[in-house]
KOLDRENVEX-448681 format. One line per 10 residues: their letters; for each residue x, y, z of C-alpha. Coordinates in Angstrom, 1 decimal, decimal comma. Example, Ala and Ser with C-alpha at 12.3 -4.5 7.8 and 13.67 -1.06 7.14 Angstrom:
% KOLDRENVEX-448681
as> 12,3/-4,5/7,8 ~ 13,7/-1,1/7,1;
This chain:
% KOLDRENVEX-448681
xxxxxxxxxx> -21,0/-23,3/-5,2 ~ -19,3/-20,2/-3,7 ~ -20,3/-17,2/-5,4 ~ -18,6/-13,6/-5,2 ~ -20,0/-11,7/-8,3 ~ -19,2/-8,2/-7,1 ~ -16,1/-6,4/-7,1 ~ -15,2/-3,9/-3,4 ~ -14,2/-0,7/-4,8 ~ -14,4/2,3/-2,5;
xxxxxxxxxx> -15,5/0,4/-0,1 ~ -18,7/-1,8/-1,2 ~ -19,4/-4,6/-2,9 ~ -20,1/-3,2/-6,4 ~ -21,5/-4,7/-9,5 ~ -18,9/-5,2/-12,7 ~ -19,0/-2,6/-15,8 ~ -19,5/-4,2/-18,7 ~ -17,5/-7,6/-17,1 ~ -18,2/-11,1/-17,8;
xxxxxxxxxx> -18,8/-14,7/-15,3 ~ -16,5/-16,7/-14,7 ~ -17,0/-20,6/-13,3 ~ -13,8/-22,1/-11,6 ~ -13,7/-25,4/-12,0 ~ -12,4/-27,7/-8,5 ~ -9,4/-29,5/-9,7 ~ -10,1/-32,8/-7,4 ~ -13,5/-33,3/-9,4 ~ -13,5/-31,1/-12,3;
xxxxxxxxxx> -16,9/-29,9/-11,5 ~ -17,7/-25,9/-11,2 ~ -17,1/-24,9/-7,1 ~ -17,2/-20,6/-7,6 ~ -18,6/-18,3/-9,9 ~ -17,2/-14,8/-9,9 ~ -17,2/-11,7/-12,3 ~ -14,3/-11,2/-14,9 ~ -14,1/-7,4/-14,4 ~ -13,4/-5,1/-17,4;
xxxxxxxxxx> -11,3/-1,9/-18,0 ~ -13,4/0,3/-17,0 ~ -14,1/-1,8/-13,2 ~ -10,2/-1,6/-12,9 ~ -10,5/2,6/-13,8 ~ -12,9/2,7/-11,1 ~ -10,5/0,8/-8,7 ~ -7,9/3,1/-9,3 ~ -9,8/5,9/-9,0 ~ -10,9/5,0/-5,8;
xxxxxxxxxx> -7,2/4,3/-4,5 ~ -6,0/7,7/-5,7 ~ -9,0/9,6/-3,8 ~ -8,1/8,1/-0,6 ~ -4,5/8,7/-1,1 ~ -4,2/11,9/0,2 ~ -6,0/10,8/3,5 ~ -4,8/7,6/4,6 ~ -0,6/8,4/3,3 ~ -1,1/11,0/6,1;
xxxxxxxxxx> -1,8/8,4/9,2 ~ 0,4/8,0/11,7 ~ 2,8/5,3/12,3 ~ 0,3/4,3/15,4 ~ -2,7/4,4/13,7 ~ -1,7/2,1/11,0 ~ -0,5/-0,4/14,2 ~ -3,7/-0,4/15,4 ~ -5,2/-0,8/11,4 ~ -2,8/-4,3/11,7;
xxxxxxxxxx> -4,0/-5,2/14,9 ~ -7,5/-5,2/14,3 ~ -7,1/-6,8/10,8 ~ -5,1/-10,0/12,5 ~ -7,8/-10,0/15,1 ~ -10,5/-10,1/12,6 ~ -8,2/-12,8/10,5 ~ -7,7/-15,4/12,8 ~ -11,8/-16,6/13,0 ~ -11,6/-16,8/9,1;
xxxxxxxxxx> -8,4/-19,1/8,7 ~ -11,5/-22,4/8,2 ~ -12,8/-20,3/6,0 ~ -9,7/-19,3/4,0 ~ -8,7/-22,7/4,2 ~ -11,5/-24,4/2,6 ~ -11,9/-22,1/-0,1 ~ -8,2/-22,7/-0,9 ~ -8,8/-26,3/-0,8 ~ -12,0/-26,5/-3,1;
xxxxxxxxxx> -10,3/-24,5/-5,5 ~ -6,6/-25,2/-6,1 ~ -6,7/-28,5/-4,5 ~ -4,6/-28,0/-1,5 ~ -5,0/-30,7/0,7 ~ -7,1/-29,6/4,1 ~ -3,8/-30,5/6,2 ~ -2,3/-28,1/4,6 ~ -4,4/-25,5/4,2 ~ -5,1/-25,3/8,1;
xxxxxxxxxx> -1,6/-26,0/8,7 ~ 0,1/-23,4/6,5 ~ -1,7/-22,0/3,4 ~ -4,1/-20,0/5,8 ~ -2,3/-19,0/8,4 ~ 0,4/-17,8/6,4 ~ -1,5/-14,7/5,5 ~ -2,4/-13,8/9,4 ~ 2,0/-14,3/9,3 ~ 2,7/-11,6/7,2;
xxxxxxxxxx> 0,6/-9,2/8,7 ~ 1,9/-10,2/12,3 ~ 5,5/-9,9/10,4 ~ 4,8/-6,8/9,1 ~ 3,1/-5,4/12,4 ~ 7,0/-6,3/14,2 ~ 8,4/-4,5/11,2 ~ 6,3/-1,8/11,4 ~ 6,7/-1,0/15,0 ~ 10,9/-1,3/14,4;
xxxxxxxxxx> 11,1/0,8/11,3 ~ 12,5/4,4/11,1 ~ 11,1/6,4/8,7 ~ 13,1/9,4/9,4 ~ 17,0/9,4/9,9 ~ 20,1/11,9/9,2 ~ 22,8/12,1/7,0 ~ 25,2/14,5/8,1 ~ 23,3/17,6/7,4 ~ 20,3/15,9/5,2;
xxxxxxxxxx> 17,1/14,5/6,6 ~ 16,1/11,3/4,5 ~ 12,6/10,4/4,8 ~ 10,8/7,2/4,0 ~ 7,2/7,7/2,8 ~ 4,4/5,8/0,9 ~ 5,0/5,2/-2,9 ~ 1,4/5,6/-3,6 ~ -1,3/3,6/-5,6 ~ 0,2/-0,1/-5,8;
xxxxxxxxxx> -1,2/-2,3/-8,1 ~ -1,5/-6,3/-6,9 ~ -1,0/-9,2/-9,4 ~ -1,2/-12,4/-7,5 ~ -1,0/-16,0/-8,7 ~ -3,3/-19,2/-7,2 ~ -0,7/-21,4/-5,7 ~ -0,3/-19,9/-2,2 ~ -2,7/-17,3/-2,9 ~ -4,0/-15,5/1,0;
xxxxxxxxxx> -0,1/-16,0/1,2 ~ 1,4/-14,0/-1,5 ~ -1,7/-11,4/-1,3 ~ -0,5/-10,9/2,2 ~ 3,0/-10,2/1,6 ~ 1,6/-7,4/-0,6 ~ -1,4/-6,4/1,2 ~ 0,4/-5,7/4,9 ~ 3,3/-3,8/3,9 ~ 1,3/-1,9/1,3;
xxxxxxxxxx> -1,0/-1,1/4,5 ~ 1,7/-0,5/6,9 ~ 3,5/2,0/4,7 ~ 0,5/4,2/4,3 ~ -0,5/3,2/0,3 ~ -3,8/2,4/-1,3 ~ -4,0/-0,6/-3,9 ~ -5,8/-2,7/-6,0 ~ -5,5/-6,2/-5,7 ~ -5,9/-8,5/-8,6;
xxxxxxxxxx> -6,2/-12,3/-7,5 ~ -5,6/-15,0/-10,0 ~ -8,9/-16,3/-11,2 ~ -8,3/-19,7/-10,4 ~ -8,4/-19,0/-6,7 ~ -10,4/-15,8/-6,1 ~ -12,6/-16,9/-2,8 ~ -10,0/-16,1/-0,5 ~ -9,3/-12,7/-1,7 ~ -13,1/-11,8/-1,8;
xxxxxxxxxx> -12,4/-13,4/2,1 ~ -9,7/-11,5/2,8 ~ -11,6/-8,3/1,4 ~ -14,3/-9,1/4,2 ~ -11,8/-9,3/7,0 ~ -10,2/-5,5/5,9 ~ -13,9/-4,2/5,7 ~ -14,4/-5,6/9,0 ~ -11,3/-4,6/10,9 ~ -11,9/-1,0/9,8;
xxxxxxxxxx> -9,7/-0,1/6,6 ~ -10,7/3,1/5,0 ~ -13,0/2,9/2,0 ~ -10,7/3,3/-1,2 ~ -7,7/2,0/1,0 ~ -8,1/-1,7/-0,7 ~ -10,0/-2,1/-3,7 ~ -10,4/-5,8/-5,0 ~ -10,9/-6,3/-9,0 ~ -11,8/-9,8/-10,0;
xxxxxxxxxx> -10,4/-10,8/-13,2 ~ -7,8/-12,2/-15,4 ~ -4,1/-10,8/-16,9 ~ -5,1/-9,6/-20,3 ~ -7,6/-7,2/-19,4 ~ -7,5/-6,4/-15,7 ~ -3,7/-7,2/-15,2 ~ -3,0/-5,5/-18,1 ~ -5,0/-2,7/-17,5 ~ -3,5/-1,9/-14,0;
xxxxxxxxxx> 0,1/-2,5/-15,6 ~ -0,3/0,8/-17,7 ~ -2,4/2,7/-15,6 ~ -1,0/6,3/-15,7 ~ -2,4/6,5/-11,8 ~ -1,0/3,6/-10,9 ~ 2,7/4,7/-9,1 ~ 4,2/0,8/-8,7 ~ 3,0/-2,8/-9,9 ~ 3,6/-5,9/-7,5;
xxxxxxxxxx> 3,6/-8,9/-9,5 ~ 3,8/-12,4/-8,5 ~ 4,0/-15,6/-10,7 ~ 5,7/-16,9/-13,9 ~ 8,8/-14,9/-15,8 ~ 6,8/-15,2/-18,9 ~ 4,0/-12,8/-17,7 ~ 6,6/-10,6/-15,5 ~ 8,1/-9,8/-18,7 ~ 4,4/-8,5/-19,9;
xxxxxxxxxx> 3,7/-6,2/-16,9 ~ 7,5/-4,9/-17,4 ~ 7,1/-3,7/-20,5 ~ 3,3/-2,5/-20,4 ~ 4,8/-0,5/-17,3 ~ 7,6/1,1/-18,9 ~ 5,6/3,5/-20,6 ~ 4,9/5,7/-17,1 ~ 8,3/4,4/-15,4 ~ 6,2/3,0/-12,6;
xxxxxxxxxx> 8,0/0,8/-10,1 ~ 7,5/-3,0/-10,9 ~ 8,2/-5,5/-8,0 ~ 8,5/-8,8/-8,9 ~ 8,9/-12,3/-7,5 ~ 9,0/-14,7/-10,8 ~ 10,2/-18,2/-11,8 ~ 12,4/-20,7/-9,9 ~ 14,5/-23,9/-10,6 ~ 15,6/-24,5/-7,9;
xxxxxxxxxx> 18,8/-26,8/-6,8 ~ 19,1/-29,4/-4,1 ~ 22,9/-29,4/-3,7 ~ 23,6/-32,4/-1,5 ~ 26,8/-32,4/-0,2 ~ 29,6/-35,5/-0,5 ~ 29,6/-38,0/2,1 ~ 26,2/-36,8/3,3 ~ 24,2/-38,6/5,6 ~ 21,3/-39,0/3,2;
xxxxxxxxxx> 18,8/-41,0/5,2 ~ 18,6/-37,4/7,8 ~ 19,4/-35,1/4,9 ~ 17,2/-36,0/2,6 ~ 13,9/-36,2/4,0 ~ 13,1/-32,3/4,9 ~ 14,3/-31,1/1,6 ~ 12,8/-33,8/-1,1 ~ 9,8/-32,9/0,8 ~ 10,1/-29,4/-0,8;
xxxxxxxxxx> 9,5/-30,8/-3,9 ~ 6,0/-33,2/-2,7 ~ 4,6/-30,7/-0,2 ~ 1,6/-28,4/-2,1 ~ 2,1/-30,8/-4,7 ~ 5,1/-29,4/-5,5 ~ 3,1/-26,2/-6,7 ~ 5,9/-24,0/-5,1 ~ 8,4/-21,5/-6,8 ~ 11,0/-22,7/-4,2;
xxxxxxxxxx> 10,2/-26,4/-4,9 ~ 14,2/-27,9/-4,6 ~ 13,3/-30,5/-7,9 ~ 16,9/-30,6/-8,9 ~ 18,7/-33,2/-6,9 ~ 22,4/-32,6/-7,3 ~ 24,3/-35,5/-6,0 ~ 27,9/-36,6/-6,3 ~ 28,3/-39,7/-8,2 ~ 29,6/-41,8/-5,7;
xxxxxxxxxx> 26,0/-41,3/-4,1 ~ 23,6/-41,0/-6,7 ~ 22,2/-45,2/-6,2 ~ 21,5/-44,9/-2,7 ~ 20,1/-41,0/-3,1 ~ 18,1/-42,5/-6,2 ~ 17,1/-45,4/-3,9 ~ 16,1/-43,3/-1,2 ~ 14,3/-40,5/-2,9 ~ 12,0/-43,4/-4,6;
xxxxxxxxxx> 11,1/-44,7/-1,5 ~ 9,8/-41,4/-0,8 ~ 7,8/-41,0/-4,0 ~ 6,0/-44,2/-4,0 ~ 5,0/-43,6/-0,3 ~ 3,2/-40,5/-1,1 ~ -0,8/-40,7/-1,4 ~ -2,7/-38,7/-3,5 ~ -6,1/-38,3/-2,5 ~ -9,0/-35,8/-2,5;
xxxxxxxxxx> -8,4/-32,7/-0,8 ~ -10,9/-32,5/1,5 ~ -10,5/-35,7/3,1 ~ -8,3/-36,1/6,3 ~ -4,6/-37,7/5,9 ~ -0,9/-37,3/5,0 ~ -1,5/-36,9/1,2 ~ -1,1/-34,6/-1,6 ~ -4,0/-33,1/-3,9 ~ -4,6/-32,5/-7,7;
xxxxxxxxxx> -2,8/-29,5/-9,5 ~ -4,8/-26,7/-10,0 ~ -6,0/-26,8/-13,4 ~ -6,2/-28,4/-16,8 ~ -3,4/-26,9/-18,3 ~ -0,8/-26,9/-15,4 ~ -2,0/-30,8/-15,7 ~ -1,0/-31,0/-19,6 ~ 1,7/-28,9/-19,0 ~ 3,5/-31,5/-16,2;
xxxxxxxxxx> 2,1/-33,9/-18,7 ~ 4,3/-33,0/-21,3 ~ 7,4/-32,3/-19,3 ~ 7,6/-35,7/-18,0 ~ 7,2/-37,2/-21,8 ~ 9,5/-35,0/-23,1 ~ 12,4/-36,2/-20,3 ~ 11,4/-39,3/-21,1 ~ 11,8/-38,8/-25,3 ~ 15,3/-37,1/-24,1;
xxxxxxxxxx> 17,1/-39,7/-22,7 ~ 16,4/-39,7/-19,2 ~ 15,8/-42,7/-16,8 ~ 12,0/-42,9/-15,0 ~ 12,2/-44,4/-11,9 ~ 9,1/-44,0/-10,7 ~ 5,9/-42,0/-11,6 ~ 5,3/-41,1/-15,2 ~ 3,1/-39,8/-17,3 ~ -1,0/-40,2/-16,6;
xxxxxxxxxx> -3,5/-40,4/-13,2 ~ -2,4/-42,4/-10,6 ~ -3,8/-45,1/-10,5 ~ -7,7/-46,3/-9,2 ~ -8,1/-42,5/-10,0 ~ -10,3/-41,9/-12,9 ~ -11,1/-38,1/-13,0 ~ -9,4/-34,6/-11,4 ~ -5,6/-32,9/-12,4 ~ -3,8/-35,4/-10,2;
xxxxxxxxxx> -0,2/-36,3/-10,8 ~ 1,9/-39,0/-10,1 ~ 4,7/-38,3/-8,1 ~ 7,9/-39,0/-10,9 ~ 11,8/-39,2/-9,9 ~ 14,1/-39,2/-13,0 ~ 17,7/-40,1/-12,7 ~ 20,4/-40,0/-15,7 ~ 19,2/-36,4/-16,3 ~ 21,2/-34,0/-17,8;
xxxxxxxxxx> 21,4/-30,1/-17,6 ~ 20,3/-29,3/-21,2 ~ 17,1/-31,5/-20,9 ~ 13,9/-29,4/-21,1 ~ 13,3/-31,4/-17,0 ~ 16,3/-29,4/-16,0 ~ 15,8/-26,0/-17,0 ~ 12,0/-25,6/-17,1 ~ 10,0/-25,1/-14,2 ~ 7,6/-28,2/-13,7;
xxxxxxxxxx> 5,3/-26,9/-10,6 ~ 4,2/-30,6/-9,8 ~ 5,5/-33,3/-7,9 ~ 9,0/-34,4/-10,0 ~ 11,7/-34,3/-9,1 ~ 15,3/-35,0/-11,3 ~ 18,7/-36,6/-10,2 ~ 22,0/-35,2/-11,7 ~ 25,5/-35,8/-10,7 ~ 28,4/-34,0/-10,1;
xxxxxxxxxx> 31,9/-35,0/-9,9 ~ 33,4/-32,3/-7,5 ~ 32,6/-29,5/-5,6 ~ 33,1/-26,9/-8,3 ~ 30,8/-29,0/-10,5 ~ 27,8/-29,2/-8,1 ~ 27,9/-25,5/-7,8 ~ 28,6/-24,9/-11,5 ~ 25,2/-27,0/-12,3 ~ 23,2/-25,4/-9,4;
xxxxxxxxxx> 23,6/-22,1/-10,9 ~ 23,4/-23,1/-14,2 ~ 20,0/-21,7/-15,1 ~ 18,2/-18,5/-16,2 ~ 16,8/-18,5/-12,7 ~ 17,6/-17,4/-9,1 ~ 15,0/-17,6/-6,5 ~ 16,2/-20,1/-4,0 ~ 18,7/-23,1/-3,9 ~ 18,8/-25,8/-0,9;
xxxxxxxxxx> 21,9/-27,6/0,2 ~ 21,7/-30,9/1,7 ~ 24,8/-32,0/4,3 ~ 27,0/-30,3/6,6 ~ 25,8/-27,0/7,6 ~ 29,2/-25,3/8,3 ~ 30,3/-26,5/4,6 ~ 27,1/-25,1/3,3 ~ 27,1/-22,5/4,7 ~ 30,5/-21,4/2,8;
xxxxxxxxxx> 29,0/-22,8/-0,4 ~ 25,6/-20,9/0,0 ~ 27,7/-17,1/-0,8 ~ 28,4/-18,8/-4,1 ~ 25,2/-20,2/-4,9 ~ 23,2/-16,9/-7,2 ~ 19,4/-17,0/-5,5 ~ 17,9/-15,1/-3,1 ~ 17,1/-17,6/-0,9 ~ 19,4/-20,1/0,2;
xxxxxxxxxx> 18,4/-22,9/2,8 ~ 20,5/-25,7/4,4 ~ 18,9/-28,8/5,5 ~ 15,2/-27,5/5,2 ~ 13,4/-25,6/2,0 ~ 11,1/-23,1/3,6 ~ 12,0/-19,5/3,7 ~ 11,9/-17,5/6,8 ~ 8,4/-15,1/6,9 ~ 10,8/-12,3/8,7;
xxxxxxxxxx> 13,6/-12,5/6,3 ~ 13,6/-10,8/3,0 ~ 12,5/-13,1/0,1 ~ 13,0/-12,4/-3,5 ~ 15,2/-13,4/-6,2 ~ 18,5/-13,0/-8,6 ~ 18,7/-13,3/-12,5 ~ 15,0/-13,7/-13,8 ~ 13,5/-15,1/-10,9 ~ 12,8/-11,1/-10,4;
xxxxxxxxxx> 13,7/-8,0/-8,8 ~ 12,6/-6,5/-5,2 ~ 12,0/-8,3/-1,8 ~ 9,3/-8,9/0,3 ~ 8,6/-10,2/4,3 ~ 9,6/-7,9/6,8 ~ 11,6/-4,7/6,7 ~ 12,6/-5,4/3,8 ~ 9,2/-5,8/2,1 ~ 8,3/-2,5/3,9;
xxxxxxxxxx> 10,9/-0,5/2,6 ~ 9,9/-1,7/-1,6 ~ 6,9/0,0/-0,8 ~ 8,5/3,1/0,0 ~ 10,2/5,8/-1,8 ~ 13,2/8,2/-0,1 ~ 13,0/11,6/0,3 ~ 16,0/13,6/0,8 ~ 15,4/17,3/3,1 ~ 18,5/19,1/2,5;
xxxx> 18,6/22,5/5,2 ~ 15,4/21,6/7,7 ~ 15,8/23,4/11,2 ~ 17,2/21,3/13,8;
């Protein structure tokens, strides 16, 4: 079992005031794989504390020294990624093809992103007479969730770094190996103690608690609308900033007349890949109803050839999801398209079959689904995926933006027709022919999928504020 019982405040490994242990449990097995330390209020006071001593020092370093801060923390990075990867696999099930290929390393991409960014960005220019100034917001307080975890702590942790802020991270406590990891690789590469402080433990206390911190100048937040909506209002009180990347439903708009059998494939995967434990997962297959048979045929096909298998073993397969209650959640979702009216094609409710224990689902297509079902506006985070039709254009793009969210869409066909079709579409991300977003481009989204954007220079400048200097010498 991996064990990481101390919270790093200040720089050291620290014991918890007054928190509590915590097992998580491995969702291919359902048997314990870390222990950790629940920290309490007054573990997060001291990580805040910390933060806001080393303020004054580190928002002071140069542009260059915080390039060679990134430098040596992707140095130190790359020998981890095993390491990273493995504890991601153990404990949110990510199959170990995966997490070598792309759960890992996307954390060493963010702070190589960030490091371009970094070395681009002007923090000083003029306006007419005024010089506007770009300069570190201050304490930043991280909320991260467990299904790309070193990924979504990175996008907060290098630009945070690279603007010259202190934080405090909070990991989910489903995954929190890779940010005790992670926390090791900043110690090593040289970060100044206080700089990043890491606080095991879960939303109501410690998320809560850095939500309303009076010392705490902005909030970034990662995971469902539900708990954004929480933070928001517990951060409202001191009109901190609050950076959000929420919920997503997304749409895969697929085009009339499209060729399906080259279409298809690298954006249904969207919805398989991670086990479909992605905000950005394209689950809502919009087809036009001369098409839907073959695109129903097709996306089947796809379905039924996709293992599912324990995580650690070699192979093209996808893991469990990460818990108990994502399991009963997916669970219910299926049933209740099922009590509504739609079709099952393939999949359903229940483990797969010869499998007898772990949070594994079976990969589920629905067709005959409708825009009102609970399937369609509901995010599922697992691998189903939903066929609806459309009769025109206007229709397609009238159902693809016909939920509370906005975080990304997908279009399937043409790319020049697409392309005209994506400025209509109301998400922050819009990809044609693939589902992945670009790690340099700014990612975020519309409507209540959030507010704010990360990756890039765009994720540099949220954790900045502007300063205006109206009448400095030339």
């Amino acid at each position: 079992m991996m064990s990481y019982l101390k919270h790093y405040i200040a720089g050291e490994w620290v014991e918890s005031e007054g928190g509590r242990r915590h097992q998580v449990i491995n969702p291919a097995n359902e048997e314990p794989c870390t222990e950790i330390t629940l920290g309490s209020q007054a573990d997060a006071d001291r990580a805040v504390a910390a933060a806001r001593s080393a303020f004054d020092s580190f928002s002071q370093t140069s542009v260059e020294e915080r390039i060679a801060l990134l430098e040596r923390i992707i140095a130190a990075y790359k020998p981890r990624i095993p390491d990273l990867a493995r504890a991601i696999s153990i404990e949110m099930g990510a199959p170990m093809s995966l997490s070598m290929g792309a759960q890992a390393p996307a954390g060493l991409g963010h702070f190589m992103f960030t490091l371009k960014a970094l070395r681009d960005f002007k923090f000083e220019e003029m306006i007419g007479a005024t010089k506007v100034l770009h300069e570190p917001i201050g304490v930043v307080a991280m909320i991260t969730p467990w299904n790309w975890p070193i990924n979504q702590i990175a996008a907060k942790v290098a630009p945070a770094l690279a603007a010259g802020n202190t934080m405090v991270l909070k990991p989910s406590e489903e995954t929190p190996a890779n940010a005790a990891i992670l926390a090791e690789i900043l110690h090593e590469a040289g970060v100044p103690a206080g700089v990043f402080n890491l606080v095991q433990g879960d939303g109501p206390t410690v998320g809560a608690a850095l939500s309303a911190h009076p010392d705490v100048d902005m909030v970034s937040f990662t995971g469902s609308t539900r708990a954004g909506i929480a933070i928001a209002a517990a951060a409202a009180p001191t009109v901190k900033r609050v950076h959000q990347e929420l919920g997503g439903k997304a749409p895969n708009l697929v085009l009339e007349g499209a060729d399906l059998n080259a279409v298809l494939p690298p954006t249904v995967m969207g919805v398989l890949a991670n086990t479909g434990q992605s905000c950005i997962a394209p689950t809502r297959v919009l087809v036009h109803q001369s098409q839907v048979d073959e695109a129903v045929g097709f996306i089947k096909a796809m379905m039924e050839a996709t293992p599912v298998g324990d995580p650690l073993a070699d192979g093209q397969h996808i893991g469990p999801v990460v818990n108990r209650t994502q399991w009963e959640k997916i669970q219910g979702l299926i049933q209740s398209a099922i009590d509504e009216g739609a079709t099952l094609v393939t999949g359903g409710t229940g483990l797969p079959e010869g499998v007898n224990r772990g949070f594994y689902i079976r990969p589920t297509l629905f067709r005959d689904v409708t825009p009102d079902m609970r399937i369609a506006q509901e995010e599922v985070f697992g691998p189903v995926a939903t066929v609806m039709t459309y009769k025109d254009e206007e229709d397609g793009i009238r159902i693809a933006n016909d939920t509370a969210y906005g975080l990304s869409a997908t279009i399937s066909g043409d790319p020049a027709r697409a392309a005209k079709i994506a400025r209509r579409l109301r998400a922050g991300l819009v990809t044609i022919n693939q589902w992945s977003p670009d790690p340099g481009a700014p990612f975020g989204g519309y409507k209540q999928s959030g507010n704010g954007r990360e990756n890039g220079k765009y994720g540099l400048t949220d954790f900045m504020e502007v300063k205006s200097v109206v009448g400095e010498p030339a």
